[in-house]
FIKOLBA-792946 format. One record per residue (C-alpha): residue number from 1; residue in three letters; x, y, z negated. Coordinates in steps of 0.001 Angstrom, whole numbers, plus 500000, padded with zeros to 6 digits. Layout:
    nr   rest        u        v        w
   NUM    Ala        X        Y        Z
...
REM end
This chain:
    nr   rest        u        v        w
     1    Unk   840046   702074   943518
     2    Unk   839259   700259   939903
     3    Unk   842194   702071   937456
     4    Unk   844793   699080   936061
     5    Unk   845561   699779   932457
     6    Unk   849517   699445   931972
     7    Unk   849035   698725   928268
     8    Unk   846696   697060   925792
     9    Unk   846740   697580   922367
    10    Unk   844859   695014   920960
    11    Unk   846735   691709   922988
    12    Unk   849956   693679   922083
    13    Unk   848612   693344   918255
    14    Unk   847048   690057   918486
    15    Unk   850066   688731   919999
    16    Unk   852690   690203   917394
    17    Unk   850285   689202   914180
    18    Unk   850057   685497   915965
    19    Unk   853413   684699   916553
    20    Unk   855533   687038   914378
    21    Unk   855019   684939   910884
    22    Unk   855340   687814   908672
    23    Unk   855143   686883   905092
    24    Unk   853040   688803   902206
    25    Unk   855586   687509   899772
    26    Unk   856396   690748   899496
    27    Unk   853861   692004   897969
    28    Unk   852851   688845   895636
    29    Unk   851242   686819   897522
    30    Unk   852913   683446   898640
    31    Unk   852559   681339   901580
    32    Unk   850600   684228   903097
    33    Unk   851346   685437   905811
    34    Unk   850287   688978   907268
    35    Unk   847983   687547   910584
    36    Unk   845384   685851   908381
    37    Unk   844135   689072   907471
    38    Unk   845131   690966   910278
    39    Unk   843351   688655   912767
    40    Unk   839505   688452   910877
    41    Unk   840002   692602   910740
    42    Unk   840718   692418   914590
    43    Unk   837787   690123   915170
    44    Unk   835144   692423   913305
    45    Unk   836618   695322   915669
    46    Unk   836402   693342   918545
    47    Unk   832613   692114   917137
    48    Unk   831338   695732   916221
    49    Unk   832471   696662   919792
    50    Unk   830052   694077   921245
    51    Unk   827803   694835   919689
    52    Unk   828131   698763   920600
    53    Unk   828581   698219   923907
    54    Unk   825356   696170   924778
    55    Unk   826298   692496   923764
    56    Unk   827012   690684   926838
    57    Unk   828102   687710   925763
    58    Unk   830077   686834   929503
    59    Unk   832443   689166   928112
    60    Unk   833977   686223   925861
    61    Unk   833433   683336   928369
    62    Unk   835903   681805   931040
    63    Unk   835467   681955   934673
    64    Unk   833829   678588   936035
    65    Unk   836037   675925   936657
    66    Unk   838382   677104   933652
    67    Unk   837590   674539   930716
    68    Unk   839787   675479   928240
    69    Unk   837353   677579   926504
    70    Unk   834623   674755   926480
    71    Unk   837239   672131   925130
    72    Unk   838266   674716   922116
    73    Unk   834334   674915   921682
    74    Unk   834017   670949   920934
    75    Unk   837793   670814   919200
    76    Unk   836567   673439   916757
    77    Unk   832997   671847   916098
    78    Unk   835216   668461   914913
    79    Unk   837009   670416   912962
    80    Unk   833953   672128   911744
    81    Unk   832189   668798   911255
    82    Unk   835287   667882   909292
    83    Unk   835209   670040   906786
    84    Unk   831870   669530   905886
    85    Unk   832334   665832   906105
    86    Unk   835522   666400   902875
    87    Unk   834793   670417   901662
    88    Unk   838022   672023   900421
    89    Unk   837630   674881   898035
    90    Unk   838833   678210   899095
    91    Unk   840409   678773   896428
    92    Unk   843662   677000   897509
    93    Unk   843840   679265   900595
    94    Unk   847486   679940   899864
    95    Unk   848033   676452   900142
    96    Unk   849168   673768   897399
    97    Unk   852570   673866   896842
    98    Unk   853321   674384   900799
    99    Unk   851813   676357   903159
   100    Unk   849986   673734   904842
   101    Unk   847731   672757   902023
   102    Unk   844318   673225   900753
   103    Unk   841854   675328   902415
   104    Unk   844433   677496   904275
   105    Unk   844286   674767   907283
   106    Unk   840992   675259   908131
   107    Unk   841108   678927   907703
   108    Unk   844012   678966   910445
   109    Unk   841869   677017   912817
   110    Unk   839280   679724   912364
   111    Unk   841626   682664   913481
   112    Unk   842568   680346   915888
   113    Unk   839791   680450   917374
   114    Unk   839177   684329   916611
   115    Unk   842967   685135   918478
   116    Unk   841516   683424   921813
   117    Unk   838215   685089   921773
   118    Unk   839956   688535   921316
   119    Unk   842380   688028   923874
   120    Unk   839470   686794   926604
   121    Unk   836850   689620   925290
   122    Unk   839466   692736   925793
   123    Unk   840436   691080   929397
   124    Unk   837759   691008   930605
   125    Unk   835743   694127   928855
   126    Unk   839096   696301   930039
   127    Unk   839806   693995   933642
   128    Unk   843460   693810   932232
   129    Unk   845565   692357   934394
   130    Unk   847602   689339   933954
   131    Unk   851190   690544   935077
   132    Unk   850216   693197   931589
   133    Unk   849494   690682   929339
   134    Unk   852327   688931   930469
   135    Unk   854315   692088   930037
   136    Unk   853695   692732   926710
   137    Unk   853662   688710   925199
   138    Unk   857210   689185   926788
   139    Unk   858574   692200   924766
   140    Unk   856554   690473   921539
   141    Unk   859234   686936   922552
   142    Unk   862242   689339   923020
   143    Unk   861260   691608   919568
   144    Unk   861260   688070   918101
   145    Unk   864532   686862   919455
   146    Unk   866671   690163   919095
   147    Unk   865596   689732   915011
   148    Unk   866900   685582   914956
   149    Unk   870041   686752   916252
   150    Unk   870131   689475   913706
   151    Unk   869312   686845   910853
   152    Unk   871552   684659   912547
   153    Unk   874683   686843   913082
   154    Unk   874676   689107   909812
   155    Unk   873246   685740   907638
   156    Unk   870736   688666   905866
   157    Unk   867257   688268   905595
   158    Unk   864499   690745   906747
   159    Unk   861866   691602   904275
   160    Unk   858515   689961   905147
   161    Unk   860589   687144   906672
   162    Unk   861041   684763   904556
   163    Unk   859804   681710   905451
   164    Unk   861749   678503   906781
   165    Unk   861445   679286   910215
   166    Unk   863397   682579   909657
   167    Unk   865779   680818   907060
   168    Unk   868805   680036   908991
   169    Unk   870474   677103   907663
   170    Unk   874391   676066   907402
   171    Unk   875399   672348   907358
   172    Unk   877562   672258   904358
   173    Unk   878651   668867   904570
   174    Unk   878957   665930   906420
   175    Unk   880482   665535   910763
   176    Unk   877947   668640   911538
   177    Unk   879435   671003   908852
   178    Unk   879240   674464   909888
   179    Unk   876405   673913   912488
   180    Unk   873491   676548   912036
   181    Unk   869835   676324   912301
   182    Unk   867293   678690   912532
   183    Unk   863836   677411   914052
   184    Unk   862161   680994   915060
   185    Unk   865174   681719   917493
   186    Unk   865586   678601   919334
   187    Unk   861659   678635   919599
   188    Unk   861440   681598   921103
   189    Unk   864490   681601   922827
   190    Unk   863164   678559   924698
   191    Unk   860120   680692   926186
   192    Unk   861946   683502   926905
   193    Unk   864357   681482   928878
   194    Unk   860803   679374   930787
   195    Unk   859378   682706   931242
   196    Unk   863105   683902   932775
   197    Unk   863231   680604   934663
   198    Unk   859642   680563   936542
   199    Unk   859990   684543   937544
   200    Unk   857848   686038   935272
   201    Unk   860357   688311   933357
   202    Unk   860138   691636   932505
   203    Unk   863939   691795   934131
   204    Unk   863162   691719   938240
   205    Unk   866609   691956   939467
   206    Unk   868664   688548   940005
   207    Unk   871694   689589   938090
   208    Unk   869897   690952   934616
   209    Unk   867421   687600   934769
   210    Unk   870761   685556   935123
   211    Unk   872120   687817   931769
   212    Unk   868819   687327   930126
   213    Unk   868502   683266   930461
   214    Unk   871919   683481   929093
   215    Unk   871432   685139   926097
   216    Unk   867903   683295   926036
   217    Unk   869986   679666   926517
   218    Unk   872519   681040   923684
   219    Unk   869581   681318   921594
   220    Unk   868367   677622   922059
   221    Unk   871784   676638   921313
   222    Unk   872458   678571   918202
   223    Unk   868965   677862   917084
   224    Unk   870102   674238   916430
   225    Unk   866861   672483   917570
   226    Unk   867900   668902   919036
   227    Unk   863874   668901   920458
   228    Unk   864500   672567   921894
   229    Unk   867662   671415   923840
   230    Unk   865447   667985   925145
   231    Unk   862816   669751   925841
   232    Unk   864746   672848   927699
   233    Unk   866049   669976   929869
   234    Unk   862599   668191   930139
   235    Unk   861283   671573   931496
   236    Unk   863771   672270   933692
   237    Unk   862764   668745   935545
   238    Unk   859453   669749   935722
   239    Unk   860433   673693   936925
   240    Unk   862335   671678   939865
   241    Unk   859149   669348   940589
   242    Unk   856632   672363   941094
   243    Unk   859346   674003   943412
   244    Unk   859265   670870   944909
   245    Unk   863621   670539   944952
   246    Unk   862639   666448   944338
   247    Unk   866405   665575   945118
   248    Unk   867261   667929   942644
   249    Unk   865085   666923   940303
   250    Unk   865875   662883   941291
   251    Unk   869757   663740   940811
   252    Unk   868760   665699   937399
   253    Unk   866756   662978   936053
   254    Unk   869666   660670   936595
   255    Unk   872255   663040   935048
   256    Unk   869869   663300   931771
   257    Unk   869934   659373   931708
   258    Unk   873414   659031   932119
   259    Unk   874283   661646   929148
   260    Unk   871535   660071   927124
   261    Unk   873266   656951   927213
   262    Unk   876528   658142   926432
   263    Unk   875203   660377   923470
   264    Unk   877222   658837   920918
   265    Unk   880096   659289   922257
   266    Unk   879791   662901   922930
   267    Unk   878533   663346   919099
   268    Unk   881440   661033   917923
   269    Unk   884180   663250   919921
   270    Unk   883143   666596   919466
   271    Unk   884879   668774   917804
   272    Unk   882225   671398   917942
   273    Unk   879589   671669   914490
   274    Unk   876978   673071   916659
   275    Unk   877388   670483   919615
   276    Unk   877823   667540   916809
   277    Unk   874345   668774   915689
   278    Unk   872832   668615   918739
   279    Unk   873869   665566   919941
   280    Unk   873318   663617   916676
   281    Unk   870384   661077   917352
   282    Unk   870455   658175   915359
   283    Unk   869149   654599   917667
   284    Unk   865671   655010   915954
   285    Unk   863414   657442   914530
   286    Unk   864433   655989   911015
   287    Unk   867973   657058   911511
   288    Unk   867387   660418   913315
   289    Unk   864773   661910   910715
   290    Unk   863597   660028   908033
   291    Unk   861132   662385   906932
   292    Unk   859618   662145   910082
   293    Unk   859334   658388   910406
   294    Unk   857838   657577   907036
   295    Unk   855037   660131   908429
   296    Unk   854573   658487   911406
   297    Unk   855064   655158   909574
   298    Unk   852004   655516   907293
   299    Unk   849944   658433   909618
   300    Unk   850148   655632   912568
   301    Unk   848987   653099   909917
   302    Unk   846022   655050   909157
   303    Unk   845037   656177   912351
   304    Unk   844588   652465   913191
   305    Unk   842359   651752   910176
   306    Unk   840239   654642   910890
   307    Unk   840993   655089   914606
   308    Unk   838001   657172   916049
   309    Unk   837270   659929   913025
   310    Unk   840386   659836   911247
   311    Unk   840832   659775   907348
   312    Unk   839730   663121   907071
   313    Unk   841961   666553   905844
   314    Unk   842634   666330   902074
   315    Unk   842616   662827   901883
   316    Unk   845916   661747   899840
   317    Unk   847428   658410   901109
   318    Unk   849647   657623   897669
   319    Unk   851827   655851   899497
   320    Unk   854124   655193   895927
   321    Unk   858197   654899   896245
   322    Unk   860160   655154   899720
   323    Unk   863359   654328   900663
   324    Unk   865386   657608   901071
   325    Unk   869535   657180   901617
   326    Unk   869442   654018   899733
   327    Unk   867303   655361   897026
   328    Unk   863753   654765   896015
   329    Unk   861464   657682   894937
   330    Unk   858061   659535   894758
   331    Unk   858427   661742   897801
   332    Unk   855131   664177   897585
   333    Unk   856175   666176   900699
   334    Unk   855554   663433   902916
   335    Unk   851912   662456   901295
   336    Unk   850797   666310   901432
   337    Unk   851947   666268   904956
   338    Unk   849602   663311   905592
   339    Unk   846866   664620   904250
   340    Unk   846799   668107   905574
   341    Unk   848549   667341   909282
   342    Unk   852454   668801   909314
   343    Unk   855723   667744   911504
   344    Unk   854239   665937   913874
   345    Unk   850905   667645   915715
   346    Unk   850139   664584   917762
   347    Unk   849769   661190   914561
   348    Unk   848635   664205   912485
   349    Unk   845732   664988   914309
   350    Unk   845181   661269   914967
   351    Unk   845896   660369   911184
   352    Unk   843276   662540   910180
   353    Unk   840384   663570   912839
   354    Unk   840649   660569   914927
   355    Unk   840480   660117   918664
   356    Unk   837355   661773   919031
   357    Unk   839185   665212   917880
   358    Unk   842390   664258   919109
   359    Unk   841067   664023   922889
   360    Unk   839724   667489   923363
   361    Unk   842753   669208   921706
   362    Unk   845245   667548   924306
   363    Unk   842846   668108   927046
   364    Unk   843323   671757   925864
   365    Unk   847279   671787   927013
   366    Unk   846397   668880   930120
   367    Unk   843338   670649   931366
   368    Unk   845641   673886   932571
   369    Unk   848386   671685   933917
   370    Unk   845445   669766   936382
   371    Unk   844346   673064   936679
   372    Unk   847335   674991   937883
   373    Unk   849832   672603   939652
   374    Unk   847934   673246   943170
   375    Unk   849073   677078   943006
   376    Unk   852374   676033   940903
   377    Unk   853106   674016   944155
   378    Unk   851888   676241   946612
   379    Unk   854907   675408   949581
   380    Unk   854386   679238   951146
   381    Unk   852736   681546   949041
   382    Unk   851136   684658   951931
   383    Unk   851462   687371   949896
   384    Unk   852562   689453   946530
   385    Unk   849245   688469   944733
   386    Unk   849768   684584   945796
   387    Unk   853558   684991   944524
   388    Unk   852787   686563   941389
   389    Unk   850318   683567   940756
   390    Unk   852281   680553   941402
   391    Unk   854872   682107   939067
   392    Unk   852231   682349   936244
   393    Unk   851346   678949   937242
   394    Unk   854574   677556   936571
   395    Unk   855301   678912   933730
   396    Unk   852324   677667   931933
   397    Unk   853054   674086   933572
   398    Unk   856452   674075   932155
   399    Unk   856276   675417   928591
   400    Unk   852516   673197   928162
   401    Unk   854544   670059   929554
   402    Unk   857633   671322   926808
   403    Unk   854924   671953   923966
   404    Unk   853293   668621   924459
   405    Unk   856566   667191   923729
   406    Unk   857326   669420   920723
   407    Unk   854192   668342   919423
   408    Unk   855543   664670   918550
   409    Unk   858120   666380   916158
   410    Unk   856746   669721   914671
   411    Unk   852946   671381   914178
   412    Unk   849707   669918   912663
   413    Unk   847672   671656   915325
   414    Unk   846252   674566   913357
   415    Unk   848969   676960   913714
   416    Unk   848333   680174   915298
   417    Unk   851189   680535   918271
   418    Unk   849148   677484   919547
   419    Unk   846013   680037   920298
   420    Unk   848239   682840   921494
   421    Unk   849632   680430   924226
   422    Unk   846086   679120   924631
   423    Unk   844631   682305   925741
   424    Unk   847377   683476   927628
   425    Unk   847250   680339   929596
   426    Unk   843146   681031   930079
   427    Unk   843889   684423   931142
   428    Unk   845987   683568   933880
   429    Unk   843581   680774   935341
   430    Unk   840747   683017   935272
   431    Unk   842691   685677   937378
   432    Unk   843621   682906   940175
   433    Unk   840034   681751   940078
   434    Unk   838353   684421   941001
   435    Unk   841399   685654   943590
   436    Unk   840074   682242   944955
   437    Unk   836541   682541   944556
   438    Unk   837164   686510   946298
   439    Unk   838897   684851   949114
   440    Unk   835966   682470   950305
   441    Unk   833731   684805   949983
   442    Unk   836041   687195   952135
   443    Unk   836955   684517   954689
   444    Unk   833938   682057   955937
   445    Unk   834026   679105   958618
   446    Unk   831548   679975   961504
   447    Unk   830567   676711   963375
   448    Unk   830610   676582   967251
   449    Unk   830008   673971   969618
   450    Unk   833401   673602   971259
   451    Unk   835616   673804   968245
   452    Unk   835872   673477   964658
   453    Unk   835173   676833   963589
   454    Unk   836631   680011   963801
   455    Unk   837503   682336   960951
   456    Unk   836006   685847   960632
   457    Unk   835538   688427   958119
REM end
């Protein structure tokens, strides 16, 4: 009997460098964070053991039928192609101002690429399991939401943390004063509570799961995020479709739509800062965020001049005075986020690499949902194994269904939680692949005259 490791040292690392965003501010260096040179040490390990160990290349390849490795192949050679098409020096590594400028963009896409590599190399050189990985990805998301409520609840700061995501924020004036926000709990909070809902918690027993997605569902709330809460919701739907509850679903669908529509009067007649916050969308874009609609605005614009390669990173747009609360100005955040990709993954990635980069990167998150929704569906599972899988199955369905959406809001497509999610999502297709592939080979249809076949061993 082939020994199961229970733990895994490098996915545990690679997992806590990739989504923990721990800052080098501390020691001097800005809009750096620890992972950039945490991940290219990891990859030389993972390299020089390779390279030990006889060099079989399988080692870092996906099991056939799993194309999420080959469409991160021909994303990264755009982005590749790219570069050399409009160089950026690495000197501004750090970024420009922001930590989405300069160089640093591309070098993210790089360890990218490096965190999914690691993660598929070490499953399959050690035959990891994926209830493991799973295990420990879920103690990284619950290290990361204990420390948001910390920040959250004592309004201190941990050092190494001190980016925006871990800033929380306090409306100060205005019908949402006193509302908080704080982006790296409601984030995470969201996956813990997808991970909660589809089965594949750490926490077995009903009555601790029901504790957890509480806490986890207090975090999405507290968090702030108007996109978390739709999105929460939008998952839900789609955790009630794969179950296949389609009254359910039909009755939630109509619930969402009738609260949707009376939105503004729940935001006008609460009495609640956090709920206010939450339920304060404007009729448009323009009046909901208008950061976010100038970007589209002018990315959308762009895209449609240079619609199949894009403008290219680094290219600035001067887009001159906008209108901002009834004042015109020179707003630079919104021209370095159109050059170099930022609150909005899916115009940024269309505003500057076009459709023919823009294609393979969504089939990236779609490819896995085509993949999986078979097994996510599965009416009666036969045994543990087949359980285990359509809960894995789900879970990627629902939080790629809720990222996809997140993407129209937040992300440029380079940063590293992306990858993490990426090869988690590989490792658990390969695993039901090759149960499958076992299982034909196992079971075979023997022909006979009078019937359609019989099954043997």
């Amino acid at each position: 009997m082939q020994h199961k490791p229970a733990f895994s040292l490098i996915h545990l690392l690679i997992f806590f460098v990739g989504l923990v965003p721990l800052s080098m501010a501390a020691v001097g260096v800005k809009n750096f964070e620890l992972g950039q040179i945490a991940i290219p040490l990891l990859s030389v390990f993972t390299f020089a053991n390779f390279a030990i160990t006889g060099g079989n290349v399988g080692l870092f390849k996906n099991v056939q039928g799993n194309c999420i490795g080959m469409f991160l192949g021909i994303f990264m050679f755009i982005i590749l192609l790219n570069y050399i098409r409009y160089p950026l020096l690495p000197t501004s590594l750090v970024g420009e101002g922001g930590s989405t400028g300069g160089f640093k963009s591309y070098y993210s896409y790089v360890n990218g690429m490096f965190i999914f590599l690691i993660v598929v190399y070490w499953t399959n050189r050690n035959n990891i399991p994926v209830t493991t990985i799973l295990r420990m990805f879920s103690w990284i998301v619950i290290l990361i939401v204990s420390m948001g409520f910390f920040v959250h609840i004592t309004g201190s700061s941990i050092p190494g943390l001190e980016s925006h995501k871990w800033a929380g924020k306090i409306t100060a004036g205005g019908a949402n004063a006193g509302a908080t926000r704080l982006p790296i709990l409601e984030q995470f909070s969201q996956i813990g509570l997808f991970l909660t809902l589809s089965g594949c918690a750490l926490f077995k027993k009903r009555h601790l799961r029901l504790i957890v997605g509480i806490v986890f569902l207090a975090g999405v709330y507290f968090g702030g995020g108007r996109v978390a809460l739709l999105t929460v919701i939008c998952g839900a739907i789609v955790f009630l479709f794969l179950c296949r509850r389609f009254l359910l679903t039909g009755i939630m669908i109509g619930s969402i739509l009738l609260v949707f529509f009376s939105i503004q009067a729940i935001h006008q007649l609460s009495s609640n800062p956090q709920l206010s916050r939450l339920t304060s969308f404007g009729s448009s874009i323009e009046e909901t965020s208008i950061m976010r609609y100038y970007i589209y605005k002018y990315g959308w614009k762009a895209f449609m001049e240079n619609p199949l390669f894009g403008t290219g990173y680094g290219q600035s747009m001067n887009i001159g005075l906008i209108k901002i609360r009834l004042k015109y100005k020179q707003d630079y955040f919104i021209d370095k986020e159109l050059s170099m990709g930022g609150h909005a993954a899916h115009i940024s990635l269309l505003k500057n690499i076009g459709l023919v980069g823009y294609i393979p990167f969504i089939l990236l998150w779609v490819s896995p949902i085509i993949i999986l929704l078979p097994v996510a569906m599965r009416q009666y599972p036969k045994n543990t194994i087949e359980i285990s899988h359509s809960r894995q199955a789900r879970f990627v369905i629902v939080y790629f269904s809720a990222m996809l959406v997140r993407m129209l809001v937040e992300g440029s497509g380079s940063e590293l939680k992306y990858y993490v999610y990426l090869s988690l999502a590989a490792a658990i297709i390969d695993e039901i692949l090759l149960h499958q592939k076992l299982k034909q080979k196992k079971y075979k249809i023997i022909p006979i005259a009078y019937d359609h076949g019989v099954i043997s061993k």
